[in-house]
LUMPA-306517 format. One record per residue (C-alpha): residue in one letter; x, y, z. Coordinates in steps of 0.5 Angstrom, whole numbers, padded with zeros to 4 digits, always signed. Layout:
AXYZ...
//
This chain:
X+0077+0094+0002X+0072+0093-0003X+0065+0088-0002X+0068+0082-0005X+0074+0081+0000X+0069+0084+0006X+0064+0078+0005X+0071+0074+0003X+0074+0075+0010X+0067+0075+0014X+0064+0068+0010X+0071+0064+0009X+0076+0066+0013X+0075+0064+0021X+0072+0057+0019X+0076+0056+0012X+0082+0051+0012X+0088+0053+0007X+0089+0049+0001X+0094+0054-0002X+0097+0061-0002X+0090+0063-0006X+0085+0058-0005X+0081+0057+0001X+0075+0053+0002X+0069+0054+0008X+0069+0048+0012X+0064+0049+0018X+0066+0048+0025X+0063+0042+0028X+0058+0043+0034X+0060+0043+0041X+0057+0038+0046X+0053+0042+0051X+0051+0036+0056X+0055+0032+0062X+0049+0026+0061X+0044+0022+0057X+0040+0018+0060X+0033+0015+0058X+0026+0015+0061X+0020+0012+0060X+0013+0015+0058X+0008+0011+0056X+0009+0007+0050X+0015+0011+0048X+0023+0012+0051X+0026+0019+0051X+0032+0020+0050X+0034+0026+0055X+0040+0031+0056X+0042+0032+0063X+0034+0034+0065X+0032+0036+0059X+0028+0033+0053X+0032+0031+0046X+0029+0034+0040X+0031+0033+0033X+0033+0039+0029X+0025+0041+0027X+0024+0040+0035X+0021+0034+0034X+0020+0031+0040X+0026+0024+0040X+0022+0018+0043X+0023+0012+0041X+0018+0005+0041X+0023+0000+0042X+0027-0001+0048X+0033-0005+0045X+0034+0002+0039X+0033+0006+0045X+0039+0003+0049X+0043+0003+0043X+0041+0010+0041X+0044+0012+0048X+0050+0009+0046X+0051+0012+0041X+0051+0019+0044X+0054+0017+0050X+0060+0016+0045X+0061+0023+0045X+0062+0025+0052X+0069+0023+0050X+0070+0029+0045X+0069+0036+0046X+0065+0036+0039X+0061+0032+0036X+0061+0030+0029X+0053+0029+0027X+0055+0026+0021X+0059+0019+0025X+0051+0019+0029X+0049+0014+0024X+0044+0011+0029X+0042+0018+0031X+0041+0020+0025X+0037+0015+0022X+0033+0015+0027X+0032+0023+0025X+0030+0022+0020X+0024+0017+0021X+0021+0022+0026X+0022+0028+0022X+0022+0025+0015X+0023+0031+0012X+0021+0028+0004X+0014+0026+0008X+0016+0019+0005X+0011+0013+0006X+0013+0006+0008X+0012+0004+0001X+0015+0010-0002X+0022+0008+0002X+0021+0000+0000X+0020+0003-0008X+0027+0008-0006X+0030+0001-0004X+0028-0004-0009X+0031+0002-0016X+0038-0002-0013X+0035-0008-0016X+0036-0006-0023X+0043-0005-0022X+0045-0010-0016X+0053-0010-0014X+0052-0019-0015X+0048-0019-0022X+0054-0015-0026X+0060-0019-0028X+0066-0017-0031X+0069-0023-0035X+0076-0019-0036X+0080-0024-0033X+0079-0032-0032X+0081-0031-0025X+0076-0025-0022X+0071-0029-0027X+0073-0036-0022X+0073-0031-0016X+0066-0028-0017X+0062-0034-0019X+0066-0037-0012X+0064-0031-0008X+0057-0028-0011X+0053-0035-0014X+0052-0038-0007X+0048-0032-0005X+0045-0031-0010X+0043-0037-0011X+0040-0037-0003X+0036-0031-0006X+0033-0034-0011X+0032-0040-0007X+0029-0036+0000X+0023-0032-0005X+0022-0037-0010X+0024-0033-0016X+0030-0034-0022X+0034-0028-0022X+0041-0029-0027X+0048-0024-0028X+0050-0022-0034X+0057-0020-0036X+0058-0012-0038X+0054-0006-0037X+0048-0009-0040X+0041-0009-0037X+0038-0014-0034X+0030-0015-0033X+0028-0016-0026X+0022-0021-0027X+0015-0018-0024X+0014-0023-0020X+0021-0023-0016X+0020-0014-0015X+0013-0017-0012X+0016-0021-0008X+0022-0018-0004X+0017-0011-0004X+0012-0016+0000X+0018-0018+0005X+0020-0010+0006X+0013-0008+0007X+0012-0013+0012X+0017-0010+0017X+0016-0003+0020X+0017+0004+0018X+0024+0004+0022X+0026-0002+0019X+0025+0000+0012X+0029+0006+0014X+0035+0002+0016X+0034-0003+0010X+0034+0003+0006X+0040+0006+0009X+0044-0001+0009X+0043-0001+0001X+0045+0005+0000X+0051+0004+0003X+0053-0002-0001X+0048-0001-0007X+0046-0008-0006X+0039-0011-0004X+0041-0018-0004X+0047-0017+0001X+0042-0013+0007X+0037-0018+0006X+0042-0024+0007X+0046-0020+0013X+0038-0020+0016X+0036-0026+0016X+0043-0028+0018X+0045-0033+0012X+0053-0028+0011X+0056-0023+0016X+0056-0016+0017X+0064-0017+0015X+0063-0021+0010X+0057-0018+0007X+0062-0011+0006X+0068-0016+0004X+0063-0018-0002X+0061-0011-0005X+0069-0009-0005X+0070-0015-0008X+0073-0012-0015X+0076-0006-0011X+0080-0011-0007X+0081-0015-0013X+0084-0009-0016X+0087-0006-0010X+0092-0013-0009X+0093-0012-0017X+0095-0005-0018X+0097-0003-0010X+0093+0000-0004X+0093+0007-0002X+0091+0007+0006X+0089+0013+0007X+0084+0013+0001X+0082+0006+0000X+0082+0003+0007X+0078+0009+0011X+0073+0009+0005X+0072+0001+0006X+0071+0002+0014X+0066+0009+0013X+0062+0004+0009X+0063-0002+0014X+0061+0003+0019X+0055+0005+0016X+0053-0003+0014X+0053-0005+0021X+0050+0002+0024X+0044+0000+0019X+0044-0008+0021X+0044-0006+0027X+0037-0001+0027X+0034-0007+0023X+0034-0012+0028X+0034-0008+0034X+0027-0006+0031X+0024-0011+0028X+0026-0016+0033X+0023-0018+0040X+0024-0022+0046X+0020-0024+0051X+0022-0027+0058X+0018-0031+0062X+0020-0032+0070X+0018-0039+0072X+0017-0039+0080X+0019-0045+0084X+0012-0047+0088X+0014-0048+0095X+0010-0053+0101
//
């Protein structure tokens, strides 16, 4: 056996999955759940997130506490989850992972690096580009599209228009200001799940409008698919490709809007005491 098969075998073999007689491809195993429990605890102004009696840690040892009460319980849900399977699949721990990603932040990102990364989407917002190739998909996006856009213009005070083809639309600097000031005005952990939502649905409009509650969660995805769905009635849907790849992104749509408003949001309770005598 010469070196190439020897690594061959050792590299790609046990872990690889045979597409055919002569092709395999490495795919590593997914990672084993090595804790029973999760609970969380309370240590200062922070909540940690524990495994059995041991601290949580990022992959960099990063010590995981979370500042928000309502995003550590969702935090604790999202890895209570995996107490159902024996392996975990990082890559479904949509909360976990933003929520790594804050605490490490690996590309030493800023607040107003992460609302820049946000507002480049503007340039090429799913809502602004339309296509005219048919009488009725154009009726279909000015019924669907213009009402949210038009909420848009009217919530920052700005006029931004569609353009039908490929062409490049000017973003007025007054508008890019405007929703940079509402981004900024939120916490980093927020700007990250704001972040996250647009990339998923590479929209700014359609998060900023789930956030302030004007469309759904469901809704919000139905109209960034709106030409695939459109496309899918016309031509046929494959199940296995189309609907799984519409759900990923739905998943991680919500698991983004969730992060945003468990962050960003704050409830106070008052108990009001009946005086007895």
């Amino acid at each position: 056996m010469n070196t190439f098969s020897f690594l061959k075998k050792k590299l790609f073999d046990p872990p690889g999955q045979v597409y055919s007689k002569n092709i395999e491809i490495f795919r590593p195993p997914p990672a084993l759940r090595h804790y029973d429990r999760v609970a969380v605890s309370k240590a200062g102004n922070t909540y940690d997130i524990n495994r059995i009696f041991k601290y949580t840690a990022t992959r960099p040892c990063c010590h995981l506490a979370v500042a928000f009460c309502f995003a550590t319980v969702m935090l604790l849900c999202d890895r209570n989850v995996t107490k159902m399977c024996v392996a975990i699949r990082h890559r479904c721990l949509y909360l976990t992972g933003l929520t790594y990603t804050v605490i490490d932040n690996p590309n030493r990102d800023t607040k107003f690096d992460i609302v820049s990364k946000a507002l480049d989407y503007m340039d090429t917002d799913t809502l602004l580009y339309r296509d005219d190739s048919t009488e009725e998909f154009t009726k279909i996006q000015e019924q669907n599209w213009d009402p949210v856009l038009d909420w848009f213009n009217e919530r920052f005070d700005i006029e931004i228009k569609s353009a039908v083809g490929v062409c490049g639309i000017e973003i007025p600097v007054e508008a890019r200001e405007a929703v940079r000031r509402y981004l900024l005005s939120h916490n980093i952990w927020t700007c990250q799940g704001f972040l996250f939502a647009v990339e998923a649905l590479k929209s700014i409009i359609l998060p900023i409008a789930a956030a302030e509650r004007k469309i759904s969660i469901q809704t919000a995805v139905n109209l960034s698919y709106l030409e695939t769905d459109y496309q899918r009635g016309h031509w046929g849907n494959v199940e296995w490709a189309h609907d799984l790849e519409k759900m990923d992104h739905q998943a991680r749509f919500s698991a983004a809007m969730l992060y945003v408003q468990l962050n960003s949001s704050q409830t106070i309770v008052n108990v009001k005491h009946k005086l007895t005598g």
